[in-house]
N, C-alpha and C positions, 0 to 999 in steps of 0.2 A: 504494500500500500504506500502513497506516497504521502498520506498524512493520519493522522490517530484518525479513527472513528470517534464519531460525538457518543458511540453507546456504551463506551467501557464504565464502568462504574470499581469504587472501591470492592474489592472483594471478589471480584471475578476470577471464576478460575483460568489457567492459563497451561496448556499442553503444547508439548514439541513437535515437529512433524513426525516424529513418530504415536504419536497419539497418547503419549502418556505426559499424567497430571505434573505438572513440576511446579507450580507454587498457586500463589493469587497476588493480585492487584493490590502493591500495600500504598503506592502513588503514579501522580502523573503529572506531565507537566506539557502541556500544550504551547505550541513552539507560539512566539510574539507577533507574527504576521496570520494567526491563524483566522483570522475573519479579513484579514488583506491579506490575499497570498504573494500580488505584486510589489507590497513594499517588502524592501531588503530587512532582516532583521537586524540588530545591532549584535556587532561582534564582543564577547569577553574580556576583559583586562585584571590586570592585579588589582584593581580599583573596588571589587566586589569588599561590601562591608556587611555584616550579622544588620543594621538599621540603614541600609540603601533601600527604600522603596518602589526602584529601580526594577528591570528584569535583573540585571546582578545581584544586586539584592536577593532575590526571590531563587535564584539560582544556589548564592552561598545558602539561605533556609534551606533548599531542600537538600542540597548534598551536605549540609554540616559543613565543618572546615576537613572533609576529606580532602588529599590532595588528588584531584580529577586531570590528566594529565592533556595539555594541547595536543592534540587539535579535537581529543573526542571532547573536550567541555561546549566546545564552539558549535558542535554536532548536534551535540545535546538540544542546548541551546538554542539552535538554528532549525531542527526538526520535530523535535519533541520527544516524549520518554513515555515510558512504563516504569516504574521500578517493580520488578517483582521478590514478591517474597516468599524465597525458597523454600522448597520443602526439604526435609532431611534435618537429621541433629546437625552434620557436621556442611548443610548447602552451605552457597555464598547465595546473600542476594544478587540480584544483575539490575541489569537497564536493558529493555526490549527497544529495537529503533521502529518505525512506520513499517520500513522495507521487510521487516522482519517477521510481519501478521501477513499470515495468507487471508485469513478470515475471522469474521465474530459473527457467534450464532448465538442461539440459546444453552449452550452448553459452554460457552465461555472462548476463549481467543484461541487460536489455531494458529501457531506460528508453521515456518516454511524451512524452521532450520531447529538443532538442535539445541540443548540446555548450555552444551561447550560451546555453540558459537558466540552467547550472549556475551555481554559487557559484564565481567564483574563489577561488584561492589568493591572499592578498596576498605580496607579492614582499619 
């Protein structure tokens, strides 16, 4: 897909292409031009502060002050996320990208690739 569907909700479930459940919906974050797709988003900088009400801002909230390494922060940023959260004692959470959902039905998100190919979470 080339951008989030409007139906994902918190909690959805979320399987790999091979059809097994690997976590749910713990966030999301809908890229800055998503109701203008023609205007450019604004790129990242070290600029991002914990009280920017900014999309930087809203970027450092969601990822914490992990360290999210260029170019995938920009990516992020620029396209939009899932964060899933994994299942398994010892998962990582990830970040799902748009390109990455084949589909959303009633049984939750159908990705097009597997759990290894996601973005981890850094720790």
């Amino acid at each position: 897909m080339e951008r989030l569907p409007d139906s994902i909700d918190i909690g959805t479930r979320v399987f790999d292409s091979e059809r097994h459940e690997i976590g749910r919906v713990d966030g999301l974050k809908y890229p800055e031009n998503a109701t203008a797709p023609d205007i450019e988003p604004a790129t990242v900088d070290a600029a991002d502060t914990p009280e920017d009400n900014t999309i930087i801002g809203a970027m450092a909230e969601a990822f914490g002050r992990e360290d999210i390494p260029e170019p995938l922060r920009s990516q992020l940023l620029r396209d939009g996320y899932i964060h899933l959260d994994a299942r398994g004692l010892f998962a990582h959470d990830r970040y799902i990208l748009p390109e990455q959902i084949a589909r959303v039905d009633a049984d939750g998100i159908q990705l097009n690739v597997t759990r290894d190919a996601l973005i981890k979470r850094p720790n």
